[in-house]
C-alpha positions, 0 to 999 in steps of 0.5 A, a space after each residue: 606898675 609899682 615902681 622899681 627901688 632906687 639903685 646906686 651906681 658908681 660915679 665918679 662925682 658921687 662923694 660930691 654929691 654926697 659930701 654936697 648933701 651932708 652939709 646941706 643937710 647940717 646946716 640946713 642951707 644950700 647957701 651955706 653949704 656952698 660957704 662951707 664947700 667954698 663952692 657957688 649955690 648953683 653947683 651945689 644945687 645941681 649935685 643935690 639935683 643929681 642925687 635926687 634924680 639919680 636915687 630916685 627919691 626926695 631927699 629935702 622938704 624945701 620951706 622958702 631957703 630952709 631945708 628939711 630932710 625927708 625920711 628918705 633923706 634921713 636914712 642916707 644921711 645917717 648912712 653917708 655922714 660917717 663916709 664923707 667925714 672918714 673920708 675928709 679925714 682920712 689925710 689927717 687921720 692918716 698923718 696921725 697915724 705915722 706920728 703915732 710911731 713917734 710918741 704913744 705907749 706900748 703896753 705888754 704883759 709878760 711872766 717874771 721869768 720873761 721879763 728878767 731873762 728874755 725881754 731886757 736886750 729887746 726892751 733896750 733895741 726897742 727904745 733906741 729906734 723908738 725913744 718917744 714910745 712910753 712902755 708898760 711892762 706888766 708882769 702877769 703870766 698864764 689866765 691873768 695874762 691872757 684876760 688882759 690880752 682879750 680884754 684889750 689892756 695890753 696890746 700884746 703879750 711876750 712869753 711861752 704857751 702850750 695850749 694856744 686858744 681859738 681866740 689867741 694868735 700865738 707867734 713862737 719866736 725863739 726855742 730854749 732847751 730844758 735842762 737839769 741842775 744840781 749842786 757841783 759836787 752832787 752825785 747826779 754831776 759825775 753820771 756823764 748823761 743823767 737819765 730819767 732813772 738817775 733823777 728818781 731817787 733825788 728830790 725835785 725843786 720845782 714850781 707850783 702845780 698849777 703852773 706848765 713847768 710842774 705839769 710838764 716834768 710830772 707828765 714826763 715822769 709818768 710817761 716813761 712810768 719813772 717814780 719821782 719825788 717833790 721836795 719844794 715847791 717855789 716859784 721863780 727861776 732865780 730862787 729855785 737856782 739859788 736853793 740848789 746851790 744850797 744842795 736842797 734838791 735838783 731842778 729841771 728848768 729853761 736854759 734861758 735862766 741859766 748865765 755864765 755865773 749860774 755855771 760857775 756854781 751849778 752842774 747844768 746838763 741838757 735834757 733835750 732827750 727827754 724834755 721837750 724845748 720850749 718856745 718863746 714868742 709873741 702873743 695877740 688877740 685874734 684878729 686884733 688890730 695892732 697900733 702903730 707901736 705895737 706893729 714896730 715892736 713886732 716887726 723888730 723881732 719877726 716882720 712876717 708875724 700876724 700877717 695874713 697867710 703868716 703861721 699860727 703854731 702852737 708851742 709851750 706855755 709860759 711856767 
């Protein structure tokens, strides 16, 4: 009859054991493992005893008081040092963690736009709960953004998307309306509600192409079959506001950029009838494992975001 294969059963004396056989096994020695555990050489022998009699297999070869492991025993202690060392160090490893909070750095990637409109009051609530924190703002928006984010260079992104990636966890936060700005004294700010036909005949200052916003306002426009016209292409919310004023053309934008100033010398009129808004929120790898910091930071602004059964929305990407 062949004999049936060991089988490891629960018992509560089984990290003994094992913790009893790592170091035995370590430092070659029943004596010294006893040293090691601050135990007497008979209890260990009897745990080792044990797990031999209850595995059902040899796990030393003894020469004299030097011990040998079998290729039985090599195999469970290649497959049982990493437990019994994550397990000693768990209340060290655990305090670590929790000190964590206390120092370390947080590394986010976001556009430029992000940076100067959005980030500013959370940057500042953040630091005051989290002085010791070192935080790295790295200005890089859409593909760039998003290989830093899955290369695990930041630990998470802030900004808007549009398309949100199978391996992407999107967490829209925030929404900001679109709307239009022109010179004050440009005809489009006596039409009352300007329509998409009013825009037509007046040229645009907007992004460059390979960016949301452009690609957003020429899909609009071509939706409702409406002709329209480029007159600059720039990038930056800040300049594109700037030459408006100057009266070299109109823009479609995010209200997020607009301030009290920018009203005092543009006409702004919200497109929401036509445009849609735009989301602002967090972003992370899939199934990313967020630090300490990274987890304060986000439970600042949403707690619930990334938790498991929490939402994975889509919204709008960053311009």
């Amino acid at each position: 009859m062949s004999k049936s294969p060991a089988r490891f059963y629960y018992k509560g004396s089984r990290l003994k054991q094992l913790r009893a056989f790592c170091n035995a096994a370590r430092l070659g020695s029943v004596t010294r493992a006893a040293e090691a555990l601050f135990l007497s050489q008979p209890a260990v022998s009897l745990q080792l005893g044990a797990l031999e009699s209850e595995i059902g297999v040899s796990l030393f070869e003894r020469h004299g008081r030097r011990l040998n492991l079998t290729r039985e025993g090599q195999v469970l202690y290649e497959l049982a040092r990493p437990l019994v060392d994550g397990l000693d160090g768990l209340e060290t490893a655990f305090q670590s963690r929790l000190k964590g909070l206390e120092g370390g750095e947080l590394n986010i990637a976001a556009g430029a736009s992000t940076i100067l409109y959005l980030l500013p009051q959370l940057i500042a609530d953040f630091r005051r709960s989290h002085p010791d924190v070192q935080l790295r703002l790295h200005n890089v928006t859409g593909k760039d953004g998003l290989a830093l984010i899955r290369s695990d260079e930041v630990d998470l992104a802030v900004g808007s998307m549009l398309d949100v990636p199978n391996d992407i966890d999107y967490a829209p936060l925030y929404s900001f309306d679109p709307v239009l700005i022109t010179p004050p004294d440009h005809p489009l700010a006596r039409a009352g509600d300007p329509t998409l036909e009013d825009l037509s005949p007046y040229g645009l200052i907007l992004p460059p192409k390979r960016l949301t916003t452009y690609r957003l306002v020429d899909l609009i426009f071509q939706q409702r079959k409406v002709p329209y016209t480029v007159a600059l292409e720039v990038g930056g919310w800040e300049v594109i506001k700037q030459y408006v004023a100057m009266g070299l053309g109109i823009s479609i934008v995010t209200s997020i950029c607009i301030s009290e100033a920018d009203r005092a010398r543009l006409f702004v009129h919200n497109m929401r009838e036509y445009f849609p808004p735009r989301s602002y929120g967090v972003v992370i790898r899939k199934g990313k494992y967020l630090s300490p910091q990274a987890r304060a930071f986000v439970d600042q602004l949403k707690p619930s975001a990334f938790a498991r059964g929490g939402y994975d929305e889509a919204g709008h990407s960053e311009r």
